[in-house]
TIDO-103933 format. One record per residue (C-alpha): residue in one letter; x negated, y, z negated. Coordinates in steps of 0.2 Angstrom, whole numbers, always signed. Each point is the difference from the previous one (the first is absolute). Layout:
BEGIN
['A' [X Y Z]];
...
END
This chain:
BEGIN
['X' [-420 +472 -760]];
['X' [+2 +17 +9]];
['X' [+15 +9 +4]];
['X' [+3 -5 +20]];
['X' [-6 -17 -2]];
['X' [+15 -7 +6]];
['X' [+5 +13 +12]];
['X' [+6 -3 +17]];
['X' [-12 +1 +15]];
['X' [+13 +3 +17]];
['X' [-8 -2 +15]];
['X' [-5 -9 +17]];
['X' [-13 -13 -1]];
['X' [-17 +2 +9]];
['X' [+4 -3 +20]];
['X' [-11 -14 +1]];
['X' [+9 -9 -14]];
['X' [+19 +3 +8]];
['X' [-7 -2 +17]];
['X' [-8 -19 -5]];
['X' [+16 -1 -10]];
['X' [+11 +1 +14]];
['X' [-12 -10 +12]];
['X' [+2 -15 -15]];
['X' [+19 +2 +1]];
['X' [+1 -1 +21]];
['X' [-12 -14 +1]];
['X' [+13 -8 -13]];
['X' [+13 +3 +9]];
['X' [-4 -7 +16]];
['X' [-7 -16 -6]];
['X' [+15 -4 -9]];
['X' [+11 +2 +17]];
['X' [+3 -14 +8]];
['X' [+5 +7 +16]];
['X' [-17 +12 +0]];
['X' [-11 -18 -3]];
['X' [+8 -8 +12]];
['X' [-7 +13 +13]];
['X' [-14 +5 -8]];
['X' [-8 -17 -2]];
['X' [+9 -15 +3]];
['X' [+2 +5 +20]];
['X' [-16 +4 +3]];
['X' [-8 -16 -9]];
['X' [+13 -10 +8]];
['X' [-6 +7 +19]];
['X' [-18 -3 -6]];
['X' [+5 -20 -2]];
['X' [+12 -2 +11]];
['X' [-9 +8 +16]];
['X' [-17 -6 -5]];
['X' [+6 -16 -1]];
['X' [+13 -1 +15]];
['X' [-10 +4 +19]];
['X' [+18 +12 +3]];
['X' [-11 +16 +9]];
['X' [-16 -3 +8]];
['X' [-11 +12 -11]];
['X' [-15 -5 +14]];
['X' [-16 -8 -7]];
['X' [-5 -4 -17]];
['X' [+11 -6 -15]];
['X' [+16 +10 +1]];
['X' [-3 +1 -18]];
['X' [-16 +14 +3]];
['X' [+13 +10 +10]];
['X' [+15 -2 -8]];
['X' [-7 +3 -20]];
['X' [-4 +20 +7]];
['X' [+16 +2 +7]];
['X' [+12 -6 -15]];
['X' [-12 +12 -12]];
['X' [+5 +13 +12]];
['X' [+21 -6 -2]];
['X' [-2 +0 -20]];
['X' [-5 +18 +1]];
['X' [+14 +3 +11]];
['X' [+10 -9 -9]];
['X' [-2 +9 -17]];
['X' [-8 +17 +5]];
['X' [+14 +3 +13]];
['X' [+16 -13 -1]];
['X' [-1 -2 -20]];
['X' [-3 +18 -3]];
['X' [+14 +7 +12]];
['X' [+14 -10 -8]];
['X' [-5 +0 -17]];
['X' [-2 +18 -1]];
['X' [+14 +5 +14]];
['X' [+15 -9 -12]];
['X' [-11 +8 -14]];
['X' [+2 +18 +7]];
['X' [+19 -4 +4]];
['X' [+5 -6 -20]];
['X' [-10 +16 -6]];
['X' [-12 -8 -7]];
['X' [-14 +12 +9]];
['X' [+10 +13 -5]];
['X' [-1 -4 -18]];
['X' [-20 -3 +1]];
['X' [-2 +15 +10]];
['X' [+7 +12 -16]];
['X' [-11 -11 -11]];
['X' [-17 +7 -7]];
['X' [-7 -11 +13]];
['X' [-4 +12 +17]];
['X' [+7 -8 +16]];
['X' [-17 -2 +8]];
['X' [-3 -11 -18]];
['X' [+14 -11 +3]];
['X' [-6 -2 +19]];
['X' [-16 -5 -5]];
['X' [+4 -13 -13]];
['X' [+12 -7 +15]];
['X' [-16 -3 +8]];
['X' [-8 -6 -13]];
['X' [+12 -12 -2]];
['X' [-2 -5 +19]];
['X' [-17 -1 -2]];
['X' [+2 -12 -15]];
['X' [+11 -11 +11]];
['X' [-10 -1 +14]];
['X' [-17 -6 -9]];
['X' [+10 -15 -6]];
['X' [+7 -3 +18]];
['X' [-15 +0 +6]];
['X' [-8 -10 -15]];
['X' [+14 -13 +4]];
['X' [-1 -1 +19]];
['X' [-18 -1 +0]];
['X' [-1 -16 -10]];
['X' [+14 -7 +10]];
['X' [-12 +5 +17]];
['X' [-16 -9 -8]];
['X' [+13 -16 -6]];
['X' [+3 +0 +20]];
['X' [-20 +2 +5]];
['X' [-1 +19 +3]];
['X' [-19 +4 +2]];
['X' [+2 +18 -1]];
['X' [-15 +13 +5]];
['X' [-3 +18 +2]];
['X' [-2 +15 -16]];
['X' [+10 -3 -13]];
['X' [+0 +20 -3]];
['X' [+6 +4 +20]];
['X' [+15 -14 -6]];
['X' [+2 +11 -16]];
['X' [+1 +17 +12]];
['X' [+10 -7 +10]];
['X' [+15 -5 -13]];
['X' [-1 +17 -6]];
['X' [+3 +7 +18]];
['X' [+12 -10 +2]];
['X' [+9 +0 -19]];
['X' [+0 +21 +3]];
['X' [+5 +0 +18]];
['X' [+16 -11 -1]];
['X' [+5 +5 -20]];
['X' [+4 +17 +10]];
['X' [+11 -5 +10]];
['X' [+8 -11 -11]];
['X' [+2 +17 -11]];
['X' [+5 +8 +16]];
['X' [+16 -13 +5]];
['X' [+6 +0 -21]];
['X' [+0 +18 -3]];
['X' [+11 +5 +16]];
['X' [+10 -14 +4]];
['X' [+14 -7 -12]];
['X' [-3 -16 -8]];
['X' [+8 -12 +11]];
['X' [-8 +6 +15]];
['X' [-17 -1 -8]];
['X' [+3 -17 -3]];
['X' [+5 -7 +14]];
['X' [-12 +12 +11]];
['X' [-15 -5 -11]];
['X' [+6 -18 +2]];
['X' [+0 +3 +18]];
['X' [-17 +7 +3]];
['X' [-8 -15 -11]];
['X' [+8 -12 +13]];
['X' [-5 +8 +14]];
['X' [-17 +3 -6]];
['X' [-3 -17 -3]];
['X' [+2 -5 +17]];
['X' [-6 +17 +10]];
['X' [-13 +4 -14]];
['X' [-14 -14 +4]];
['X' [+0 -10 -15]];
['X' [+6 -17 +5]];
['X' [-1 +5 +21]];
['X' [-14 +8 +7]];
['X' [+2 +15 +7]];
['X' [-6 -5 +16]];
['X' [+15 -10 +5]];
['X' [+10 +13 -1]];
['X' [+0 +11 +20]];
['X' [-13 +13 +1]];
['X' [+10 +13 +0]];
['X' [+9 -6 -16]];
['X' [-18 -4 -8]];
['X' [-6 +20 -1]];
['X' [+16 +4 -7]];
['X' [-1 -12 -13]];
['X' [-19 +1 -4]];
['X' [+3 +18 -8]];
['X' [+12 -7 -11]];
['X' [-3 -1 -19]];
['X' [+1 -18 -3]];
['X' [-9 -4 +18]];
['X' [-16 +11 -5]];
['X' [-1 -9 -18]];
['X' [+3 -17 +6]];
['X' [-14 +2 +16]];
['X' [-12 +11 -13]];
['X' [+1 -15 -15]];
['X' [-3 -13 +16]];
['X' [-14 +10 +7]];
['X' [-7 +0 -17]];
['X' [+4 -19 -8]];
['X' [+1 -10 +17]];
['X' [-12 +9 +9]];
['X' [-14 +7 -11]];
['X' [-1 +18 +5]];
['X' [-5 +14 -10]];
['X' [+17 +12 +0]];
['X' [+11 +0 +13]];
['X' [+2 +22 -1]];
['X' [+13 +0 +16]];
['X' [+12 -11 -11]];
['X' [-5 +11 -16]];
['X' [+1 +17 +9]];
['X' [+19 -7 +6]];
['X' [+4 -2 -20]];
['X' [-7 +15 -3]];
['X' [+11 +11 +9]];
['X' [+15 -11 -5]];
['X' [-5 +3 -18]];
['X' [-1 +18 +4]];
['X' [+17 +0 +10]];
['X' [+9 -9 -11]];
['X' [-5 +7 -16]];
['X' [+4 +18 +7]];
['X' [+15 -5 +8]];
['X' [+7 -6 -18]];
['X' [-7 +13 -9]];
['X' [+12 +12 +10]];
['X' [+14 -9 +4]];
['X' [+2 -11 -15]];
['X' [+17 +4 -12]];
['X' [+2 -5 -17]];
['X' [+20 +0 +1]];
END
C-alpha cells in the first residue's frame, strides 16, 4: 500500500454527471408534488375524457377524439414547460434555493439544462399516458411521427422560455397566479378544446401566432390530418424559442 492511497480527491464531478444528477433530482421533485400532478397530468387526461365523451364544443366533422388528442398534447407541454416550470422555479428563486445552486460547482447554464431535462422527462410520460387514454377513446392518429417529435420540441423550448422569463423577474406570488392565468386563458383562446375558427376573424390571426395555437394546429395538421410538417406553425415556435430563451437569458435574476 502506497503512501497517498487514502488521500482526499476535492473536486467537482464531471458536468455531465451533476447535470444528470440534478435533472434525476427535479424530475423527483415534481412528481412527488401533488399540486404539479394535478396540472401536469390529471387535467389534461380528465379534458381528453370528458370532451371526447361529452358533445360540449362542436370540434366540426370527424370524432372529436382526432381533434381533441393534438390539442391536449399541446396543453401538457404547456402545462409543464410553461405553468409547472414558472411556479416551481419562481418560489425556488424567492427561498434561495437558485442562489445556493448558482454558487455550486454546477454552472447556471448546468442547472437550466437539467430543468429541462427534467421537463422533458415529464412530458414523455404525459404524452405516453394521454395517448393511451386517446386510443382507449378510438383515436386513429396519422401523420410523421418525427414532424410530432419536432414539434414537442418547438414547442417544449418556446414556452419553457417564457416560463424562465415570468419566474426570474416577477416575485413568486405573482408568478403564480400570472402563470395560472395564462394556462386558463390559453385553454379556451389557445385552440385545444375550440377551434380557432369560432373565435372572430380579427381575433383568429392574433391568436394563431400564439405558442400554444401554432402547436396545437401544427400536431393536428400532422395527427388528424396527415400532412408532412406544418413549417408556418413550426417557424411561429421557432421565434418564440428564440425570443423567449433570449429574453430570460437577459432578464432573468437569481435573487
Amino acid at each position: 500500500m502506497s503512501a497517498g492511497t487514502y488521500t482526499p480527491r476535492p473536486g467537482a464531478a464531471p458536468l455531465h454527471r451533476m447535470i444528470a444528477a440534478q435533472a434525476a433530482l427535479e424530475t423527483r421533485m415534481l412528481l412527488r408534488n401533488g399540486e404539479q400532478l394535478l396540472l401536469t397530468v390529471v387535467i389534461p387526461a380528465l379534458l381528453l375524457v370528458l370532451f371526447s365523451a361529452v358533445d360540449v364544443v362542436d370540434t366540426g366533422a370527424g370524432e372529436a377524439v382526432d381533434f381533441l388528442t393534438p390539442g391536449i398534447l399541446a396543453l401538457a407541454v404547456m402545462s409543464t414547460a410553461f405553468t409547472g416550470q414558472a411556479i416551481a422555479t419562481g418560489f425556488e428563486r424567492r427561498y434561495g434555493v437558485l442562489k445556493r445552486l448558482g454558487a455550486s460547482p454546477l454552472p447556471r447554464w448546468g442547472l437550466m439544462t437539467a430543468k429541462t431535462l427534467s421537463v422533458l422527462v415529464t412530458e414523455v410520460l404525459q404524452v405516453v399516458l394521454l395517448t393511451v387514454i386517446a386510443f382507449a377513446l378510438g383515436w386513429s392518429p396519422q401523420g410523421n411521427p418525427f414532424s410530432v417529435l419536432l414539434l414537442l420540441v418547438l414547442g417544449t423550448v418556446a414556452v419553457s422560455g417564457l416560463g424562465l422569463l415570468m419566474a426570474g423577474t416577477l416575485k413568486a406570488e405573482a408568478t403564480l397566479a400570472a402563470a395560472n392565468l395564462v394556462f386558463l386563458l390559453l385553454l379556451v383562446g389557445g385552440g385545444v378544446v375550440v377551434p380557432l375558427d369560432r373565435f372572430p376573424e380579427a381575433a383568429q390571426s392574433v391568436l394563431g401566432l400564439l405558442p400554444i395555437s401554432a402547436l396545437s394546429d401544427g400536431l393536428r395538421d400532422v395527427l388528424q390530418h396527415g400532412a408532412a410538417m406544418p413549417w408556418g406553425d413550426a417557424a411561429v415556435l421557432a421565434v418564440w424559442a428564440v425570443l423567449g430563451l433570449g429574453a430570460a437569458a437577459r432578464f432573468f435574476r437569481w435573487e
